[in-house]
BAVEX-794709 format. One record per residue: residue number from 1; residue in three letters; x, y, z of N, C-alpha, C in turn. Coordinates in pm, whole numbers, plus 50000, padded with zeros to 5 digits. Example, Ala and Ser with C-alpha at 12.3 -4.5 7.8 and 13.67 -1.06 7.14 Angstrom:
<nodes>
(node 1,"ALA",(51319,49431,50780),(51230,49550,50780),(51320,49670,50780)) (node 2,"SER",(51285,49775,50708),(51367,49894,50714),(51290,50003,50787)) 
</nodes>
This chain:
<nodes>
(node 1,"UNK",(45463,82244,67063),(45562,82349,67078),(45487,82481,67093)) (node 2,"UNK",(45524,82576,67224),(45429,82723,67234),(45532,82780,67231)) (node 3,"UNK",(45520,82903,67138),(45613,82999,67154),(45632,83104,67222)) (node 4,"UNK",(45695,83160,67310),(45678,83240,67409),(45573,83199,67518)) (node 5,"UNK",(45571,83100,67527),(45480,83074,67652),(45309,83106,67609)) (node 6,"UNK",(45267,83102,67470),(45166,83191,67510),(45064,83151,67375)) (node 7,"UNK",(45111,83067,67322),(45039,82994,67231),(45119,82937,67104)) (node 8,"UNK",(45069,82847,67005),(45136,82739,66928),(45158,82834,66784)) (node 9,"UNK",(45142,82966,66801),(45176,83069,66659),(45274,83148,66710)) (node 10,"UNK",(45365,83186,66590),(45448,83256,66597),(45408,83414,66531)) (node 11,"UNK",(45504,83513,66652),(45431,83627,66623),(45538,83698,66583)) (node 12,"UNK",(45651,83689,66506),(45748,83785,66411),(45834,83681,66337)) (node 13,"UNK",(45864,83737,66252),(45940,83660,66126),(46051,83772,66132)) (node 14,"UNK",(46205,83704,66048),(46258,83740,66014),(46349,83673,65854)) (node 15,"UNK",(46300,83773,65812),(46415,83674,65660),(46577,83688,65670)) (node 16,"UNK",(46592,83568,65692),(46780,83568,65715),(46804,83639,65593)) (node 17,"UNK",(46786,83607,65480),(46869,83608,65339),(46858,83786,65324)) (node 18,"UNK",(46747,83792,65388),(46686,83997,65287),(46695,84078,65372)) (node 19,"UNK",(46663,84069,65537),(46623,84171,65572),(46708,84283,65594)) (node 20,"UNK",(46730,84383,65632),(46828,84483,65632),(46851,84577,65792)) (node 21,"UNK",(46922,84549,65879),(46952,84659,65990),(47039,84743,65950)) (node 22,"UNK",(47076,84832,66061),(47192,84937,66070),(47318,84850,66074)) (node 23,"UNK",(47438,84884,66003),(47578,84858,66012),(47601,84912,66176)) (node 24,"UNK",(47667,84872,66253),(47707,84949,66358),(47841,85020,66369)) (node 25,"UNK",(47863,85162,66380),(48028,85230,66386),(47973,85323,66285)) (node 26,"UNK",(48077,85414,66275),(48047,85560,66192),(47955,85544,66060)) (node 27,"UNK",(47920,85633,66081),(47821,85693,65916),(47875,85761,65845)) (node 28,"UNK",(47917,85710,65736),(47970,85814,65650),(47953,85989,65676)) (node 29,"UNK",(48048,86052,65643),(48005,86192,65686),(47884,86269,65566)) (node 30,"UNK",(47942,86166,65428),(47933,86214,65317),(47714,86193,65299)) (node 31,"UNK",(47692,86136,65382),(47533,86118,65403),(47518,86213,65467)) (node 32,"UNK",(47563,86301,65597),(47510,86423,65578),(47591,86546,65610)) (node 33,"UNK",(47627,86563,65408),(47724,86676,65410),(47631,86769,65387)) (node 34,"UNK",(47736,86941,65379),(47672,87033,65353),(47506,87053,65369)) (node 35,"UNK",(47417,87107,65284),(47271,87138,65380),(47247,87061,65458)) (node 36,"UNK",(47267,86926,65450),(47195,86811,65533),(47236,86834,65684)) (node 37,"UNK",(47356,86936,65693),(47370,86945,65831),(47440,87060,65844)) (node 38,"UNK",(47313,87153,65926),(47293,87281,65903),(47302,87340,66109)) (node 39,"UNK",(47357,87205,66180),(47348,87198,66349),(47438,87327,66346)) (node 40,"UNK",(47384,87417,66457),(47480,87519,66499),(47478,87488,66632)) (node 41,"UNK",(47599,87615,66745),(47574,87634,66873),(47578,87496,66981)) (node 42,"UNK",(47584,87371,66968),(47599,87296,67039),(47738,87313,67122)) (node 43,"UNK",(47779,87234,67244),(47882,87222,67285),(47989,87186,67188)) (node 44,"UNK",(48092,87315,67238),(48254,87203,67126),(48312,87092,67173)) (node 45,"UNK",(48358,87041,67072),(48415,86891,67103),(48329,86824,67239)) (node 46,"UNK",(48203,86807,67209),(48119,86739,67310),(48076,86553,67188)) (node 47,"UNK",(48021,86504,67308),(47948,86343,67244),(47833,86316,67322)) (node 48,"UNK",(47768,86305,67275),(47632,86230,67368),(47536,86145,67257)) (node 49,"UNK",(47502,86068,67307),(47378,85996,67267),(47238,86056,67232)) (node 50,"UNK",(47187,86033,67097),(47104,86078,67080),(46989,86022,67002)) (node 51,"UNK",(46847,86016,67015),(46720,85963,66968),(46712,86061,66900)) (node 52,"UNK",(46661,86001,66723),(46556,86152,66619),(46407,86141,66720)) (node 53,"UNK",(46361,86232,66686),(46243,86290,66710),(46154,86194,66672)) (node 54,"UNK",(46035,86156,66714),(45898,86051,66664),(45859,86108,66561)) (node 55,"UNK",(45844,86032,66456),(45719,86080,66330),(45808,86141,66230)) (node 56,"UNK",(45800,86242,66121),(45819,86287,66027),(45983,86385,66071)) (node 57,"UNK",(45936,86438,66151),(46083,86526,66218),(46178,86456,66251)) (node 58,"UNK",(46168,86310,66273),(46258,86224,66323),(46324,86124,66155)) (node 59,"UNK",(46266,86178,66071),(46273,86078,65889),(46214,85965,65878)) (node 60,"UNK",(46212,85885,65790),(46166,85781,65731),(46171,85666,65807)) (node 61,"UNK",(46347,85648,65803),(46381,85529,65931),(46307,85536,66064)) (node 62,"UNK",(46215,85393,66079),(46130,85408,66214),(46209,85292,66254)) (node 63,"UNK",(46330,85204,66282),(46425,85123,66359),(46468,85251,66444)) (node 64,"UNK",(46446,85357,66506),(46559,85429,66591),(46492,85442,66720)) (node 65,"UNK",(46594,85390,66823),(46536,85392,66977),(46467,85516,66971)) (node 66,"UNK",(46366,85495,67087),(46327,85639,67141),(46364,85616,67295)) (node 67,"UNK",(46409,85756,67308),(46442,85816,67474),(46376,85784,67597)) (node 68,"UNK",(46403,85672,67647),(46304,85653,67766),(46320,85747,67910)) (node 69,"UNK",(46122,85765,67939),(46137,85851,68065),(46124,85761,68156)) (node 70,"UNK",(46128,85638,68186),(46162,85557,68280),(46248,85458,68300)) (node 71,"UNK",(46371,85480,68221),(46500,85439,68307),(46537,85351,68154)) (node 72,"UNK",(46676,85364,68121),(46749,85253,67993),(46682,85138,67995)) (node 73,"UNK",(46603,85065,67902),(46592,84943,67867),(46425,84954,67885)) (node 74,"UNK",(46388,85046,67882),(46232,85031,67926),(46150,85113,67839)) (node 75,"UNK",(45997,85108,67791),(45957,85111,67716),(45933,85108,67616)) (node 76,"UNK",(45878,85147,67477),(45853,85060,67385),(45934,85123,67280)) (node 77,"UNK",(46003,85018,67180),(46126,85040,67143),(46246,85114,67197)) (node 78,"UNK",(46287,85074,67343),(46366,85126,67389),(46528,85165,67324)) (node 79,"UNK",(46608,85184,67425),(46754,85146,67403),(46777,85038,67361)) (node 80,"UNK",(46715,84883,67411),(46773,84811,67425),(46743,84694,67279)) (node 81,"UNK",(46638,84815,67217),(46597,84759,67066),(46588,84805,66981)) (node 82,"UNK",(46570,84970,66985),(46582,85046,66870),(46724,85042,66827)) (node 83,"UNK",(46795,85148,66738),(46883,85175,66709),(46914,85335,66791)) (node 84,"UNK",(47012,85310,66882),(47089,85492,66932),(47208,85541,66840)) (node 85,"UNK",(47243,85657,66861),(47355,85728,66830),(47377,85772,66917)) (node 86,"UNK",(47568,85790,66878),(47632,85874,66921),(47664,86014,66857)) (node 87,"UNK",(47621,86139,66895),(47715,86210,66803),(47778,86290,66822)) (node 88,"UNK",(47943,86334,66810),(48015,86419,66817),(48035,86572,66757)) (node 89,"UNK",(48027,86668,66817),(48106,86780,66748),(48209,86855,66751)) (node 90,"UNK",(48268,86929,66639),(48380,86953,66624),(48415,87094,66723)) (node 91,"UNK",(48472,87218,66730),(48529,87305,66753),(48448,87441,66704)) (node 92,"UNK",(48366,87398,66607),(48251,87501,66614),(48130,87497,66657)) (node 93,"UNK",(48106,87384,66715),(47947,87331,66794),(47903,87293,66676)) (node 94,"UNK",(47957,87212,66543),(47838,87151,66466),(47881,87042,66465)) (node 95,"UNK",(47751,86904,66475),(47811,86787,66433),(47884,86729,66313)) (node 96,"UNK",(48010,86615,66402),(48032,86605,66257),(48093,86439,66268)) (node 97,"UNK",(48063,86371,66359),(48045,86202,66385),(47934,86208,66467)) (node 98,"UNK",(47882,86038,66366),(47761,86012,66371),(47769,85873,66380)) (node 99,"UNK",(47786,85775,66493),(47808,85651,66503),(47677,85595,66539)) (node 100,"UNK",(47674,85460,66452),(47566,85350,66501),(47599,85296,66660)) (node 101,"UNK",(47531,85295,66775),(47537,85252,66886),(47527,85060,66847)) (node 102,"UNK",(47583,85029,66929),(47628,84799,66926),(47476,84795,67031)) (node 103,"UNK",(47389,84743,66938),(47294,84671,67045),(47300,84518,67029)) (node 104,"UNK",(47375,84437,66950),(47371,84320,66955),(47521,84281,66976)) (node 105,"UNK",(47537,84142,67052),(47665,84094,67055),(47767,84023,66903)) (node 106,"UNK",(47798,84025,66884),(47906,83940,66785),(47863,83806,66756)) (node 107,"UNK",(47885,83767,66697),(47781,83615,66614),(47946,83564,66644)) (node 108,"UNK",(47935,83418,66700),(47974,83344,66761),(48004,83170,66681)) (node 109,"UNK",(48069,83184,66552),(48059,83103,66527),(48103,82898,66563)) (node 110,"UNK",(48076,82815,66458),(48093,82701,66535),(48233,82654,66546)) (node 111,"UNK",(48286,82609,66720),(48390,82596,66757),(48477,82543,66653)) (node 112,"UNK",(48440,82424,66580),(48513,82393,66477),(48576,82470,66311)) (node 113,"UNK",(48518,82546,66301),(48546,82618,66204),(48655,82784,66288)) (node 114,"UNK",(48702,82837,66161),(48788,82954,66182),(48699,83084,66225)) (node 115,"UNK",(48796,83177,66274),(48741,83245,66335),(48710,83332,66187)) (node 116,"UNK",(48548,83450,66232),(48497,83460,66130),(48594,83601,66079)) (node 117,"UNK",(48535,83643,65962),(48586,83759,65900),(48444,83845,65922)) (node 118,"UNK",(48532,84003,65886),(48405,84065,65885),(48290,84075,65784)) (node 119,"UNK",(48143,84123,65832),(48150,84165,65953),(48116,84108,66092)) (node 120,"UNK",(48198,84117,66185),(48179,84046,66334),(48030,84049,66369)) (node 121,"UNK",(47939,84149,66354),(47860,84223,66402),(47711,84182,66315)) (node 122,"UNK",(47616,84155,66358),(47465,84105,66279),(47407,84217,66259)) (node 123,"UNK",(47490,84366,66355),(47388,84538,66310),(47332,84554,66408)) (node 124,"UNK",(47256,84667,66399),(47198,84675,66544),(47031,84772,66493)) (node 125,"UNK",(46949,84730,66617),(46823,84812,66584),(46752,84705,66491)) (node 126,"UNK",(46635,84699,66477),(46501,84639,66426),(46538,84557,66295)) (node 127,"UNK",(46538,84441,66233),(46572,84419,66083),(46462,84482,65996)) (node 128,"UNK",(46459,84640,65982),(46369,84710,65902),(46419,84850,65843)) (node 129,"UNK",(46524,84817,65823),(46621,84958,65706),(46598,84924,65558)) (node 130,"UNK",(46590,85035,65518),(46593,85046,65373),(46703,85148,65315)) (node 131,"UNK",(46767,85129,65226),(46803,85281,65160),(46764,85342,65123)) (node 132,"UNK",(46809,85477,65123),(46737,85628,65156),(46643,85608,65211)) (node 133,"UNK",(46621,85572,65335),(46511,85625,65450),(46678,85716,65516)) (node 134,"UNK",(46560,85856,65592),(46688,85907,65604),(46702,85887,65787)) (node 135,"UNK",(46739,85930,65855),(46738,85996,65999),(46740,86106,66049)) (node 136,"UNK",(46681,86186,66100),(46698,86335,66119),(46715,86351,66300)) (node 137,"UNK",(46815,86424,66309),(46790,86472,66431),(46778,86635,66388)) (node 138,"UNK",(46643,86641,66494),(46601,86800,66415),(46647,86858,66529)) (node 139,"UNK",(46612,86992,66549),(46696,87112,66670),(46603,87030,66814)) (node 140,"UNK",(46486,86976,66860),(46498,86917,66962),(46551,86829,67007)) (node 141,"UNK",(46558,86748,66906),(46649,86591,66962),(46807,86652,66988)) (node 142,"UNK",(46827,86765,66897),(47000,86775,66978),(47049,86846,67099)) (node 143,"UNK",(46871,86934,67118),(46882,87007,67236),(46845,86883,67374)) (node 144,"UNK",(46745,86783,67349),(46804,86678,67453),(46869,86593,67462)) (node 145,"UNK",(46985,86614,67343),(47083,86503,67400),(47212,86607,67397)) (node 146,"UNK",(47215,86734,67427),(47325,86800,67441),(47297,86894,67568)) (node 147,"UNK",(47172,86940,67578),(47142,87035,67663),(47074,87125,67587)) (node 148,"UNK",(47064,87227,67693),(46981,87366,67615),(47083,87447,67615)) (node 149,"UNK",(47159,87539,67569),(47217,87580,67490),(47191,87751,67481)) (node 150,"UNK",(47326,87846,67537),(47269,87957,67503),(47444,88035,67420)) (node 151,"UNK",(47407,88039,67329),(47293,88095,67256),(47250,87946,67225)) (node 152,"UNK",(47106,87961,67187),(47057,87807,67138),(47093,87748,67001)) (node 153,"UNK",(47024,87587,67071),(47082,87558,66929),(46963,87530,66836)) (node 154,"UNK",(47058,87518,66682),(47023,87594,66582),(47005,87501,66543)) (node 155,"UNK",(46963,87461,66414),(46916,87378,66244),(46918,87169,66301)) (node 156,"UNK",(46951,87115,66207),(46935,86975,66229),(47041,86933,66153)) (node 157,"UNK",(47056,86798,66180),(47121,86693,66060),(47025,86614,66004)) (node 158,"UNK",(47056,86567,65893),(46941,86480,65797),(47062,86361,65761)) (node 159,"UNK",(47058,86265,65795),(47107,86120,65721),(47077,86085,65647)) (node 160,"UNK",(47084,86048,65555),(47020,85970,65428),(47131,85812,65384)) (node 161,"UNK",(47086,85727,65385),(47107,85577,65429),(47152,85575,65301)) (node 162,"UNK",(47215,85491,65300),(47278,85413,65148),(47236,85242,65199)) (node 163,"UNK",(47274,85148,65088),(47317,84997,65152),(47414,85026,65207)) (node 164,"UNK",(47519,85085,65177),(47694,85089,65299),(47637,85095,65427)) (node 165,"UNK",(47535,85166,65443),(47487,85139,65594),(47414,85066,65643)) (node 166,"UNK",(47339,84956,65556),(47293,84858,65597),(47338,84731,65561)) (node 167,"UNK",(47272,84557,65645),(47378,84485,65617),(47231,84356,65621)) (node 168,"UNK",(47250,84239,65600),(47157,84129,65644),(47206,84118,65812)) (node 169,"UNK",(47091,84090,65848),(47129,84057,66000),(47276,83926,66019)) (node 170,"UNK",(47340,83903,65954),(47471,83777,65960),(47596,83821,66027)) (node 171,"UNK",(47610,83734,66098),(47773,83797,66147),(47853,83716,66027)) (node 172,"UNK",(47995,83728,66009),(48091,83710,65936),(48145,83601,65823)) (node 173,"UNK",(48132,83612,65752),(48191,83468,65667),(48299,83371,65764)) (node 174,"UNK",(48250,83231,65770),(48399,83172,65825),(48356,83072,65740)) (node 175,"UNK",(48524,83007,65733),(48574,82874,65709),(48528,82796,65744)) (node 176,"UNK",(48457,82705,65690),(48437,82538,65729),(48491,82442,65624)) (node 177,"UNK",(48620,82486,65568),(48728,82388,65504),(48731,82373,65404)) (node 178,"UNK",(48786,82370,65350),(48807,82441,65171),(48698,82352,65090)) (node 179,"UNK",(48587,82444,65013),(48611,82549,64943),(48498,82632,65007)) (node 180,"UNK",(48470,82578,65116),(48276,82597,65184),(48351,82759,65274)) (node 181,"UNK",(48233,82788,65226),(48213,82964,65322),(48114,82975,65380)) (node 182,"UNK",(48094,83022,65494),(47958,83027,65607),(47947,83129,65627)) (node 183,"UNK",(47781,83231,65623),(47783,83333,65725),(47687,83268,65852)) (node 184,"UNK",(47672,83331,65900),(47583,83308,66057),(47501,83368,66108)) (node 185,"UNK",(47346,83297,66119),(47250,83387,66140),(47229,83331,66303)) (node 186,"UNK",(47201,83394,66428),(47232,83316,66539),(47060,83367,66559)) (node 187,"UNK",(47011,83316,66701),(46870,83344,66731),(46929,83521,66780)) (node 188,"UNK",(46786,83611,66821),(46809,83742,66815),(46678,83775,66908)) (node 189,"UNK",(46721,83810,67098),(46679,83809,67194),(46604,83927,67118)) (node 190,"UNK",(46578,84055,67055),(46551,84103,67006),(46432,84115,66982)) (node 191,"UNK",(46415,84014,66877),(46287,83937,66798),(46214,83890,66830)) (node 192,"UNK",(46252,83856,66973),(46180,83764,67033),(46156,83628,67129)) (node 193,"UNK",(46301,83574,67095),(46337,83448,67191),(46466,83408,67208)) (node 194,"UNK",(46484,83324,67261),(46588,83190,67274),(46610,83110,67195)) (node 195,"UNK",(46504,83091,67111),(46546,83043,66994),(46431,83076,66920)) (node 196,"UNK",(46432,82985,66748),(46374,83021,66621),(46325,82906,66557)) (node 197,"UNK",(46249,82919,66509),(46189,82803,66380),(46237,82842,66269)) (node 198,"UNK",(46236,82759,66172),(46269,82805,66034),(46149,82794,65926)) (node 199,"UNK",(46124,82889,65864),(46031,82863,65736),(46106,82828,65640)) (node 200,"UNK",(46099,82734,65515),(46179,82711,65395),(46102,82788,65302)) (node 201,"UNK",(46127,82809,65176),(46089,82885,65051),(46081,82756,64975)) (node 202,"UNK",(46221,82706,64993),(46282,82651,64868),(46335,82543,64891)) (node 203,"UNK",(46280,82422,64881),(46381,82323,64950),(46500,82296,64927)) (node 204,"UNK",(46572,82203,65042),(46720,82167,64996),(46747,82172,65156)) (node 205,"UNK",(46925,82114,65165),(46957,82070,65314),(47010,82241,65339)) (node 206,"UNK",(46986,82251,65490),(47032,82320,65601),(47140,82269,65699)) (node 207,"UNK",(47176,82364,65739),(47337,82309,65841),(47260,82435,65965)) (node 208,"UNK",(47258,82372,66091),(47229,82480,66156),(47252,82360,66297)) (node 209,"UNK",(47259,82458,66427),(47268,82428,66547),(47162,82451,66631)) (node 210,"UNK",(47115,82318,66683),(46927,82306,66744),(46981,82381,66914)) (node 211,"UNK",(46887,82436,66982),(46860,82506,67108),(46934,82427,67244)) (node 212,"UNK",(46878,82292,67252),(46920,82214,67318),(47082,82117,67324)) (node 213,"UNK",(47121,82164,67200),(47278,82039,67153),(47379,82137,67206)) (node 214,"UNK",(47461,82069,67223),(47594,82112,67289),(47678,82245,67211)) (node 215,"UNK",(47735,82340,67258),(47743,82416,67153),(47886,82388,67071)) (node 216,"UNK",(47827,82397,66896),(47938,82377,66814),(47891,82256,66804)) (node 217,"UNK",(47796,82174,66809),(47742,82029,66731),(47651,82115,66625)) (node 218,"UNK",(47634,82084,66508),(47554,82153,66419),(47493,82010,66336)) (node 219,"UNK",(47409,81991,66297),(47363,81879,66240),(47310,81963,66064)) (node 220,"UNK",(47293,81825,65939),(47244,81881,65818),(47104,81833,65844)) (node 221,"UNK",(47014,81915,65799),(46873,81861,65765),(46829,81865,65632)) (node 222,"UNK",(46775,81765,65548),(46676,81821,65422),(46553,81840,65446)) (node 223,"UNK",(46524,81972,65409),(46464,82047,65456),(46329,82085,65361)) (node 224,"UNK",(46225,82015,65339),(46129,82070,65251),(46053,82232,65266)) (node 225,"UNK",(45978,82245,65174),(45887,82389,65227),(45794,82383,65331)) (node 226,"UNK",(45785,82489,65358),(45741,82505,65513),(45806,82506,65630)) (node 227,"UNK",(45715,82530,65742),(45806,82574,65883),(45858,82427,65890)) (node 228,"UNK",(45998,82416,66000),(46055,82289,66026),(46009,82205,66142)) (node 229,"UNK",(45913,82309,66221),(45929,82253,66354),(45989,82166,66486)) (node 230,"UNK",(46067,82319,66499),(46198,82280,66556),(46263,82386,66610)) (node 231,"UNK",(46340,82431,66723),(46365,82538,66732),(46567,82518,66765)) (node 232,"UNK",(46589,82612,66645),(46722,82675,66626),(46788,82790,66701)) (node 233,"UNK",(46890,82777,66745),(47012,82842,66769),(47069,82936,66718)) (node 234,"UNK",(47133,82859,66557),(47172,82902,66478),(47213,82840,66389)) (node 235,"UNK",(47212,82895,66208),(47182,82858,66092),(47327,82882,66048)) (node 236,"UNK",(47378,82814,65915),(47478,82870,65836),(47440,82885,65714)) (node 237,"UNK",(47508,82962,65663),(47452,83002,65522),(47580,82995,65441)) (node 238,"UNK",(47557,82883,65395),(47690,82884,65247),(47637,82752,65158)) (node 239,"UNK",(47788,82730,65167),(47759,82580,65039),(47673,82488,65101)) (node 240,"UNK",(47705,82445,65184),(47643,82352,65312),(47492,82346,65275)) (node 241,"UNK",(47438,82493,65326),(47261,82488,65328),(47251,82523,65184)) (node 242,"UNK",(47192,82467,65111),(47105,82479,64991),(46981,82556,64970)) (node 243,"UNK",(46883,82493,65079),(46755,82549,65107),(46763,82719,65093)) (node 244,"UNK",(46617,82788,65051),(46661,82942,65076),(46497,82945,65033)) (node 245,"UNK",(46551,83093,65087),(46400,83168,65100),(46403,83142,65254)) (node 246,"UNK",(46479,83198,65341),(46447,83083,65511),(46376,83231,65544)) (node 247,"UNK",(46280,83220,65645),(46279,83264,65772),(46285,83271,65928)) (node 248,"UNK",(46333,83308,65991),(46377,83261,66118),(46172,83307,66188)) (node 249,"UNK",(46155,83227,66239),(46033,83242,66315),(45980,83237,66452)) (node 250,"UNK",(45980,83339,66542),(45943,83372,66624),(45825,83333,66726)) 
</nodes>
């Protein structure tokens, strides 16, 4: 088995159970009230998309796209992998919505089971958030994603993350028939492929759907420690799989 075409090691991990992205849809306002957002002079009632700044001016959180100068989806951590915003302002040119941009599709669970609950959504941007890492868009990042501005514009916003804004990469709890609850970790073009290996921690059986099977056949495996060798689709996580400590492997 080569992964990515390019040799028999895998070159990113992800821990289903821990890791943490962006929630996608509004940010609380209350992360950056008063000083934390000090934006003057922008367009009123304007929206645009916007990248923090690289490095220290941009905060803690390093999951946030950066602005490509050669076209959407291109270069390194683009659009199409970082995390973007949207952000709106009100009637005095200061921001005051701050939405997570959808870089991933909706987790898709198995045909046989109910449709899932929230959240629909696995998050979007890198599985590498923490709380309180903050986000800053300082006075350049709003002057290129609004324009230049006369009179210019003024001060920054500072985000500061809670968990409410972050989530495990899983789309939604569903039903697989009383009393079993599933979330869903699917593969994540993202990361890296088409599909995933699994590392175990901890043994015990897994319920998951292999690359090649029809979709919505899911088979159980018991699953000792170590990688499985085998490449997955997608995993469920409830009563079903036992096993833990997983990582999805790249």
């Amino acid at each position: 088995m080569y992964q990515q075409n390019k040799s028999d090691m895998f070159t990113n991990a992800v821990s289903i159970e821990q890791a943490q992205t962006l929630t996608i849809g509004a940010i609380a306002a209350a992360r950056y009230a008063g000083g934390a957002n000090t934006s003057a002079n922008l367009p009123l009632n304007a929206t645009a998309v916007a990248y923090p700044s690289i490095g220290a001016a941009g905060g803690t959180y390093i999951g946030s796209a950066r602005a490509s100068i050669t076209g959407p989806g291109s270069g390194e951590q683009n659009d199409a992998i970082g995390a973007s915003y949207t952000l709106t302002t009100d009637g005095a040119g200061v921001v005051n919505s701050i939405t997570v941009n959808r870089t991933r599709p909706d987790g898709i669970p198995s045909s046989i089971v109910a449709a899932p609950s929230t959240p629909l959504n696995p998050g979007a941007g890198p599985n590498i958030g923490f709380a309180t890492n903050t986000i800053i868009f300082d006075t350049a990042s709003l002057n290129t994603a609004f324009g230049v501005q006369t009179p210019a514009v003024a001060g920054s916003v500072t985000v500061t993350l809670t968990a409410a804004e972050l989530q495990v990469p899983l789309s939604g709890t569903v039903a697989a028939g009383p009393p079993v609850t599933e979330q869903v970790y699917e593969t994540d073009p993202q990361s890296g492929g088409s599909g995933f290996d699994i590392y175990v921690g901890t043994a015990g059986t897994i319920r998951l759907e292999l690359v090649g099977a029809p979709t919505g056949q899911f088979v159980i495996i018991d699953a000792g420690i170590g990688a499985m060798n085998l490449q997955a689709r997608k995993v469920y996580l409830g009563a079903v799989t036992t096993a833990t400590g997983l990582l999805a492997l790249y």
